[in-house]
N, C-alpha and C positions, 0 to 999 in steps of 0.2 A: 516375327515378320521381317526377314532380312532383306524383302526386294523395298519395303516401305522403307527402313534406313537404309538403303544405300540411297535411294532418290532424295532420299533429306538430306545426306553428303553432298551429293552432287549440286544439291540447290544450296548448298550454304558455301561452294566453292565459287560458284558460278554469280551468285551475289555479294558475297566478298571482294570480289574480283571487281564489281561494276560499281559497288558503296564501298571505296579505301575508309573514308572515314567513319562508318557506322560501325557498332560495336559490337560484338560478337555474341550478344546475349540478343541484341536485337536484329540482326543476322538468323539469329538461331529459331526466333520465336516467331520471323518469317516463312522459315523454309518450314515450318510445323506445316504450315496451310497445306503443304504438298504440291500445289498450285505456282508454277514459276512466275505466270502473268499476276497472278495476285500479289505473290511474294514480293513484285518489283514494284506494283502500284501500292502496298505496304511502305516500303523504303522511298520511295518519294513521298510520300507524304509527310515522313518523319524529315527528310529534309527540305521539303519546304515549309513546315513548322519550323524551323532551325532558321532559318533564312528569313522568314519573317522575324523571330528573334532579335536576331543581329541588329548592332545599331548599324546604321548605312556610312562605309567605309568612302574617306573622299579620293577624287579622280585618281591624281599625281599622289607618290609616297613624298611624303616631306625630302626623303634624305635617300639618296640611293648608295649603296655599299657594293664592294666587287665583293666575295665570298673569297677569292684567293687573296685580296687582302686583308682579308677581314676575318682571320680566324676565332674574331671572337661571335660573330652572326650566327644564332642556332640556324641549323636546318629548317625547324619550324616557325622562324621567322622569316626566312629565306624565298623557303618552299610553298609557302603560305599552306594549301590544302593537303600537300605530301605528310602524311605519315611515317611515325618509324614504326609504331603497334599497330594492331588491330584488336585491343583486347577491351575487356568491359570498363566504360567510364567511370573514372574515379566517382561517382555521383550517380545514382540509380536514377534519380531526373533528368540528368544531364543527356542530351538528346530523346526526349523522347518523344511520343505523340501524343497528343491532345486527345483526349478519351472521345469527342467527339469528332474528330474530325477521322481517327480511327473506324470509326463506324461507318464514317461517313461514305471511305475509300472501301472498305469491308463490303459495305449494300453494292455500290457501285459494281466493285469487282465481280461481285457472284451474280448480281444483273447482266453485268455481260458475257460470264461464263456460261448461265444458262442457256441469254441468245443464243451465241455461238455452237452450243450443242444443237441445238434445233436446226440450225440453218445448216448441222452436220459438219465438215470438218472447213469448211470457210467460217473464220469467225468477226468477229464485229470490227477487228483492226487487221487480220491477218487469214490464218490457215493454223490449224491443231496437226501436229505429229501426231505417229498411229500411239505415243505413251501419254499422249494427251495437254505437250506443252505448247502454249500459242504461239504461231509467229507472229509476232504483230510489233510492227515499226511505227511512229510520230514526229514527221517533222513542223514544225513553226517555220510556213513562208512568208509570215508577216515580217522577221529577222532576218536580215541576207545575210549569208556568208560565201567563202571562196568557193565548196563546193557547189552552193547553189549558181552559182554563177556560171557553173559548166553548163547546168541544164536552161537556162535562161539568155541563152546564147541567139541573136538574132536572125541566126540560119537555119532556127528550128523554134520550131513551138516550145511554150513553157510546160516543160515535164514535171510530173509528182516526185520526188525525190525518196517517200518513203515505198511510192509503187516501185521506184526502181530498183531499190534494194530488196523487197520482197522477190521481184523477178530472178534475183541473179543469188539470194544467200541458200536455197535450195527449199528440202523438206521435213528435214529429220532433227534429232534433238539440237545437232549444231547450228543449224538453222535457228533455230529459236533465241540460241544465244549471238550469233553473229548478227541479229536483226537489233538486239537490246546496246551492243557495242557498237555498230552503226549510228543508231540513234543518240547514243552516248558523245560520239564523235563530232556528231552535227551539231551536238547543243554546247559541247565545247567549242567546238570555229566559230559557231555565232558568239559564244559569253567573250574572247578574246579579236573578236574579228574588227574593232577598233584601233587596238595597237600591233596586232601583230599575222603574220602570211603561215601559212601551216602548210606539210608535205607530210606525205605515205614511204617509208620507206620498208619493203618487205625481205625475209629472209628466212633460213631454215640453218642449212648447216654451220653458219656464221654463228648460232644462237651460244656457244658456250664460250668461245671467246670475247662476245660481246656482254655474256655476265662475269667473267673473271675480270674484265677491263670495269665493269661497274665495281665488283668488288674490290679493286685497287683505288679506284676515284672516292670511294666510300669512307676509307679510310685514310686517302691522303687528304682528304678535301671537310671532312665532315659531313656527310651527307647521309639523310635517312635509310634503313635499310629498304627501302621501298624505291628509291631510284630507278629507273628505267636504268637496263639493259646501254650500253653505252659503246657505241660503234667505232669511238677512236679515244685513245684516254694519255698518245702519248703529245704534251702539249710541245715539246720543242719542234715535230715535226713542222708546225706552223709558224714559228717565229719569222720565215723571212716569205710567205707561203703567198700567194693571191689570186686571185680568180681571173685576172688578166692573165696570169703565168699558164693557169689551168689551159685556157682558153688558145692563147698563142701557143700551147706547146703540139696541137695537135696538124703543126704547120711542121713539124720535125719526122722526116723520115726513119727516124731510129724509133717512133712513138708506135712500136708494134703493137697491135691489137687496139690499137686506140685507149679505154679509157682501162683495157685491160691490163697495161701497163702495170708494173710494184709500182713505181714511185707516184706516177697518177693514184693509185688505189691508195695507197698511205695517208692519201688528203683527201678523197672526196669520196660519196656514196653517190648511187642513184636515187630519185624518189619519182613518186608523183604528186603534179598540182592540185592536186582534187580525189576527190572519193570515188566520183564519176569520169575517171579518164581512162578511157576503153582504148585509147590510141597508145596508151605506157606497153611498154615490154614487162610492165609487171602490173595491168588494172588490179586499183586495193580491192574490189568487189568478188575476183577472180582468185587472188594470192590469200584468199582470208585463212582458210584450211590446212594449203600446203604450203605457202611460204614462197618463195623467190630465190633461188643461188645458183652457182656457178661452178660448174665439177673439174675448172681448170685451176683451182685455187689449194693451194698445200696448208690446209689447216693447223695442221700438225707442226708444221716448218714455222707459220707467225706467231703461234702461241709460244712457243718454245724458247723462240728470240725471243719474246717481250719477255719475260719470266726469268731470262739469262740477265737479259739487260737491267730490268730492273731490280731485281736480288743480287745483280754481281755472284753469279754461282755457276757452276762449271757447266757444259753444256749437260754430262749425262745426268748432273742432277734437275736442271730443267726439265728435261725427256721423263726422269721418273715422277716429275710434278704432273706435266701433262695426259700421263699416263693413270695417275691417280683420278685428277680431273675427268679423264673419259667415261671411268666406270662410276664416279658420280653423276656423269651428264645421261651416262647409259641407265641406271636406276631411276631415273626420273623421266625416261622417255626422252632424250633430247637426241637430236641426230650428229653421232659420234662417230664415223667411220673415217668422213677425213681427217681426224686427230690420230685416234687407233684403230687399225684395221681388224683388230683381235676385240676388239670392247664390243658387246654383246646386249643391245639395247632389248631393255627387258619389261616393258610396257609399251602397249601399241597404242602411241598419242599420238596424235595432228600432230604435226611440225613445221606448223603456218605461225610465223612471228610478223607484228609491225609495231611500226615507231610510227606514232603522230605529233611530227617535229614541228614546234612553233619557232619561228625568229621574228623576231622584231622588225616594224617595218622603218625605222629608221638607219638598220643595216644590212635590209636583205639583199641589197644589191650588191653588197662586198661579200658576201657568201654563196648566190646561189646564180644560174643561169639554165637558159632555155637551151636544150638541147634534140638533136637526133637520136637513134639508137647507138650504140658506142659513144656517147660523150662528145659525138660533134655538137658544135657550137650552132646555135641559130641564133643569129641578129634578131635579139627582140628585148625594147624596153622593158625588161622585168615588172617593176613596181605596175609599173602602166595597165601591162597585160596581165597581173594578177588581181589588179582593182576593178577596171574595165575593158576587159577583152573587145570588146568591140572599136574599142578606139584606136586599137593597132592592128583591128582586121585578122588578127587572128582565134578563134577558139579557147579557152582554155581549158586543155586536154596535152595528152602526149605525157614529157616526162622533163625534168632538170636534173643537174650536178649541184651536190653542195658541198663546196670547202668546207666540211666535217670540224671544225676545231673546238675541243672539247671545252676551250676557257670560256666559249657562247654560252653553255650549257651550266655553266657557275656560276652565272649572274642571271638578274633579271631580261636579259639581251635572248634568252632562250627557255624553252619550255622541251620536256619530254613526255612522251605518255604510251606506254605498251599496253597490247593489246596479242592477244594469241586463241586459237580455233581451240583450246582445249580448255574448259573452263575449270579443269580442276589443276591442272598448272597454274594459273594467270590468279594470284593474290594468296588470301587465305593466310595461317599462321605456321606457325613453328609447330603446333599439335598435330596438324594436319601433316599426314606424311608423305602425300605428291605435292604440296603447294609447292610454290616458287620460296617461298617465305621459307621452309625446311629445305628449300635447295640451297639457297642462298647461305644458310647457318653451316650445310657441308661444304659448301666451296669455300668459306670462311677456315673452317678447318684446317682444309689441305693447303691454304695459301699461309699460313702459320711464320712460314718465312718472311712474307711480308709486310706482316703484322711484328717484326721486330725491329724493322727497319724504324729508328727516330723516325715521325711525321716530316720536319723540315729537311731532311736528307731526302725521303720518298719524294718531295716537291720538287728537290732540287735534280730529282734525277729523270723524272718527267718531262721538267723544262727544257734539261739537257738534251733530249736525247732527238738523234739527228735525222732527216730521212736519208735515203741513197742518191746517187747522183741526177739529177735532172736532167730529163731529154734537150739538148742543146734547138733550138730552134734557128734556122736560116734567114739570114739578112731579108731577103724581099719580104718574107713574112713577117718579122718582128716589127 
């Protein structure tokens, strides 16, 4: 029956992906059901049995530690719920589910499977694709978060947050899964929406430089193999770097293209404020499938520097680094043609990636600002207008710049979280041979040279390392 295991693949890609921490036996005994909606209301259950568990962990951490000073802090104490495995717990009790309460979700589940067959392909939380997996989204408006706040805007009525993702993630198997990542997303900003402001940042062709940049922070830094995908890794860029610089530099007639600029790009990304901001040059609702990028960018040109720069190696053997790279990124479906124009992508996957980037609100204001399209600046209290928009009169929607600097990202000052339209990319293990997780083990490979480098020399040459010249800004404007 080869069409019944591949869909049991697929659901055990697609729910690895959404349970980092759940264990691949109980992974496995999910996706038996065949059933994606059940599968997932399976794995909640088992982690909220887990969570009831737990003794209740207090507010503040006693002691807070930086990770780059503190090479002795595991990852798992660090990362708290980041994983480096996905494999079966040491302990065959360890996570599992309450035989009743198993049931419990079990009746539930096929109670509402059956509704939904009757009522035909609307189901009791969503819509059935024509292979029979439900879309069905949940959000908690008893919880505010930042997205909710776009839709709870005093210019417009209070909208349902999971109708509007239903609206816009489509009809087909990806749909199903982009409704379950959504939801995912929502009940992250709300569990962190006390301490910390979260952004969307989307992309496609960037996706293999922004994993070899993971897998160098990986290693220089200690970090689990599960780290998000990591958009700037070189920290010296920042050393003398700020968001006022960002900001005044766009008063410089040399600052062509706006924030298209290298040295602009070297320090900041774009994002959006919200799940729901339809005003971005890249809405996340819109970007979830295909990603967001820019075909004025020499892929191939930045990888190449960094890999020179940071291996100290001649430039052609850079070039045959990234050339290795390509046809790694090509075998896994990533989109490789700004690196090599010859690399020959060889599975036809989405090539929709995002970052759901948390900072801290005790410093989002030295990292992040409101802006136009191209990185113009728009005067607006940040903090203000991401807690309540209404009190600075504007929306919260549109798009920001973030001063990118990776040392946020190593401490508890930042959070990262990916997310991609392809559910058999996005988690999963080393057995599995399109996960991220067997990509990550070949980019390992080929960066070998890296991985020779002493740890404290790799440190030290990250920190070292400089951006290019800064657009000079004019007296009246500075």
């Amino acid at each position: 029956m080869p069409f019944v295991a591949s869909h049991e693949k697929e659901l055990r890609f697609a729910l690895l992906s959404l349970f980092p921490s759940a264990g691949l036996k109980e992974v496995s005994e999910a996706a038996k059901s065949g059933n994606f909606d059940l599968a997932v209301e399976i794995l909640r259950a088992r982690e909220v049995a887990e969570h009831a568990a737990e003794p209740a962990e207090p507010a503040e951490p006693t002691k807070s530690k930086r990770l780059l000073d503190s090479p002795e802090v595991s990852p798992k104490e660090k990362f708290g719920s980041a994983r480096a495995d996905t494999g079966v717990p040491e302990s065959e009790s360890e996570g599992g589910i309450a035989p009743e309460v198993l049931t419990e979700v079990l009746a539930a589940a096929k109670s509402d499977s059956i509704t939904s067959q009757k009522q035909g392909n609307q189901g009791a939380g969503g819509y059935r694709t024509q292979d029979g997996w439900e879309i069905r989204c949940h959000v908690d408006h008893s919880q505010t978060c930042q997205s909710l706040r776009t839709l709870q805007s005093q210019s417009k009525k209070t909208e349902d947050a999971a109708d509007t993702i239903l609206r816009h993630v489509g009809t087909d198997n990806t749909a199903a899964f982009a409704a379950v990542c959504f939801e995912k997303m929502m009940q992250r900003e709300q569990e962190m929406d006390e301490g910390f402001c979260v952004f969307y940042h989307h992309y496609n062709g960037a996706a293999l430089l922004y994993e070899v940049q993971a897998e160098i922070a990986r290693y220089a830094f200690d970090l689990p193999d599960t780290f998000a995908p990591l958009p700037r890794v070189l920290l010296g860029h920042f050393a003398n770097a700020t968001l006022q610089h960002l900001q005044t530099s766009f008063a410089s007639a040399s600052l062509q293209g706006q924030d298209h600029d290298p040295w602009f790009r070297s320090l900041a990304i774009s994002a959006s404020p919200t799940l729901f901001a339809f005003g971005s040059e890249a809405p996340p609702l819109h970007c979830f499938r295909e990603g967001y990028g820019c075909t004025d960018l020499s892929f191939r040109g930045l990888l190449t520097s960094l890999l020179k720069d940071v291996c100290k190696i001649h430039i052609q053997k850079a070039q045959d680094l990234v050339r290795e790279l390509s046809d790694v990124g090509a075998r896994f479906g990533l989109q490789v043609g700004g690196y090599d124009p010859e690399a020959r992508t060889e599975l036809k996957r989405l090539g929709g990636h995002m970052l759901q980037i948390f900072i801290s609100k005790k410093v989002v204001k030295k990292y992040v600002y409101h802006s136009k399209a191209f990185g113009i600046p728009i005067d607006t209290e940040l903090d203000v207008w991401l807690a309540t928009p209404e009190a600075v009169g504007k929306e919260l929607d549109g798009q920001v710049r973030i001063l990118f600097d990776p040392e946020l990202f190593l401490t508890d000052k930042g959070r990262l979280f990916h997310y991609c339209g392809d559910w058999e990319f996005l988690g999963g293990d080393e057995e599995m041979k399109d996960s991220r997780a067997a990509f990550v083990a070949e980019i390992r490979r080929v960066l070998a040279p890296v991985r020779k480098i002493p740890v404290h020399e790799l440190q030290s040459r990250l920190r070292s390392a400089r951006p290019g010249q800064a657009p000079a800004t004019s007296k009246k404007h500075s």
